[in-house]
N, C-alpha and C positions, 0 to 999 in steps of 0.2 A: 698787703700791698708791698710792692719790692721797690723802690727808689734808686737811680741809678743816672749818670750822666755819661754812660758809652751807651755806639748805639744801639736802636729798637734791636734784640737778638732775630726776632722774627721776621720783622719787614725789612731787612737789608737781606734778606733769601731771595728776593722775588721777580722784582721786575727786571725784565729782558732775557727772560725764560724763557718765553711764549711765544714759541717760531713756529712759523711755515703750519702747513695745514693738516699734518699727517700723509702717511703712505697712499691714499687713495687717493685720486682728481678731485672729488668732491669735496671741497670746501669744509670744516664742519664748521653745525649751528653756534652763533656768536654764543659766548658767556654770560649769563646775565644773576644777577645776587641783589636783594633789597636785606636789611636789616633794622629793628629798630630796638632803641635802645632806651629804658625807663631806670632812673636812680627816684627813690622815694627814700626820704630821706626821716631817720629816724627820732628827730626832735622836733621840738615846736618854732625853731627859728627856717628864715622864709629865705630863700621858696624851698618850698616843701614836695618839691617834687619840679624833675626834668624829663621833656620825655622827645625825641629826636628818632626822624627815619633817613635813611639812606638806601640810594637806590644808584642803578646800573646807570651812565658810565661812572659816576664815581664813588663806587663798588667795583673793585676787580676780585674776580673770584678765578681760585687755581688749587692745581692739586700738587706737589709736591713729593717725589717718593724717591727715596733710596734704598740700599739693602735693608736698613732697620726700620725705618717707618717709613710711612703714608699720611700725607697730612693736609686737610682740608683748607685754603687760605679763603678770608673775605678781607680784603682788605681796604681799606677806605685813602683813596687819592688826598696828598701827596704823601704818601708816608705816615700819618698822624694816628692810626689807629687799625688794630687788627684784630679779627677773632679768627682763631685756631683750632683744630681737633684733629687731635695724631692717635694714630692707630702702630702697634707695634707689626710690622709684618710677618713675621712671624705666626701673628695669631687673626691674622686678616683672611676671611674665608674667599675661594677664587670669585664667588659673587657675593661681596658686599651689602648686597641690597639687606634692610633689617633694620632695626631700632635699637640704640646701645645709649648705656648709660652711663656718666663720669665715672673718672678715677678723684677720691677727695684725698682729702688730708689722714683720715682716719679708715678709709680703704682704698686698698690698691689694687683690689682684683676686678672689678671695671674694664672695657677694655677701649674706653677711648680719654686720652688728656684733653681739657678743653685748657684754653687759655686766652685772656684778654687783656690787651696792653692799649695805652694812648698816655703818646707824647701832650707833653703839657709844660710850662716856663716854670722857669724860678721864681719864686719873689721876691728876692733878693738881684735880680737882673731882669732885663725883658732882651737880653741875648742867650740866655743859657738854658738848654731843654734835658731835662732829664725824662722818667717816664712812671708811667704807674701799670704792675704787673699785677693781674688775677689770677691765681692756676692753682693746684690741687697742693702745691709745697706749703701755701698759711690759708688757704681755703675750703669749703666744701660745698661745691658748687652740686645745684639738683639740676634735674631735667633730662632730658635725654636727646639727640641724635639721628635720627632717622635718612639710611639711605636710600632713595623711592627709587633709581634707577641709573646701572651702571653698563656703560655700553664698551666693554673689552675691543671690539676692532677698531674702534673709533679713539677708545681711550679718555670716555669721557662721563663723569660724575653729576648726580644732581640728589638735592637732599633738601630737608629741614633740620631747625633743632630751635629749642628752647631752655633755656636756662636761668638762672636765678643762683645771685651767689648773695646770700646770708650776709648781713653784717658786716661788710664790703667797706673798708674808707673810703671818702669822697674821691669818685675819680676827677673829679675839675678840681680840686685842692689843691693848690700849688706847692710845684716839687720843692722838698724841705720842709714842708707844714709841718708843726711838731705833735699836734693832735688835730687831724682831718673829722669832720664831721662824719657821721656811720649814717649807711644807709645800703636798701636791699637794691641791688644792680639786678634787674633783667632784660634779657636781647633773646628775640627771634626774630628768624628770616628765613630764608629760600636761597638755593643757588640752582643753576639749571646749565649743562652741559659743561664744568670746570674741566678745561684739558688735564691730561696727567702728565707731566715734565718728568721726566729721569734727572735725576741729580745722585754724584755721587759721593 
């Protein structure tokens, strides 16, 4: 868990990206992403488990790419939470479709990053948000990635994935905890047509 009071690195990328329809007249199909998200928690103090779903409109799901990577966003309205998976382009096949597995801690030849961040308060303020990061730099996240269908003229993504990161601090523990409770985080979901925005 990384703690930190600058903001989300992720979800200040995003929104007001998402323009106009593409080069063809035809519209494309709206965006649509659910997610859901289970901490079980690894003591006997209560509760003993959270388990939360989140779905379209507030879920935005987008793709993000530059020269160096490709990166899947779900992000949860207003800002408060995001799951990620970047691809180096470099080593992005021209159809992505296929099932990929993390980069952890312990290895790095994987070839997608996941990463999960959510804003959360102080406890020492209920004005000041820092945040708590998941990602392969203090974790080893399992599960895999799956991308079921990618449409190049359209420019648009759809996918699963699951995941499960190990022994994970509480992500509701408030920023500054000095010993967060431990417990396994797991999130799957679905996104279905994420536009691909050029950023450079």
């Amino acid at each position: 868990m990384k703690l930190t009071t600058s903001p989300l690195p992720y979800l200040g990328l995003a929104l007001g990206l998402l323009t106009g329809c593409g080069r063809d007249e035809t519209p494309a199909p709206a965006a649509e992403a659910t997610y859901s998200r289970t901490v079980t928690y690894s003591d006997t103090a209560s509760p003993s488990r959270l388990d939360s779903t989140f779905k379209s409109p507030v879920i935005k799901t987008f793709v993000l790419q530059n020269p160096t990577y490709f990166t899947v966003f779900l992000q949860r309205q207003p800002d408060r939470e995001a799951v990620t998976f970047s691809f180096l382009r470099a080593k992005l096949p021209a159809n992505p479709v296929g099932t990929y597995s993390f980069k952890t801690r312990q290895d790095d030849t994987p070839d997608v990053s996941f990463a999960y961040q959510i804003e959360i308060l102080d406890y020492r303020s209920s004005s000041t948000w820092g945040y708590h990061l998941y990602d392969k730099t203090i974790y080893s996240p399992t599960g895999s990635l799956t991308i079921t269908a990618y449409d190049a003229e359209r420019r648009l993504v759809s996918g699963r994935f699951e995941v499960t990161v190990p022994n994970a601090a509480d992500p509701f523990a408030l920023y500054s905890t000095s010993v967060p409770r431990r417990s396994n985080l797991s999130l799957q979901g679905t996104f279905t047509n994420a536009p691909v925005q050029d950023r450079e």
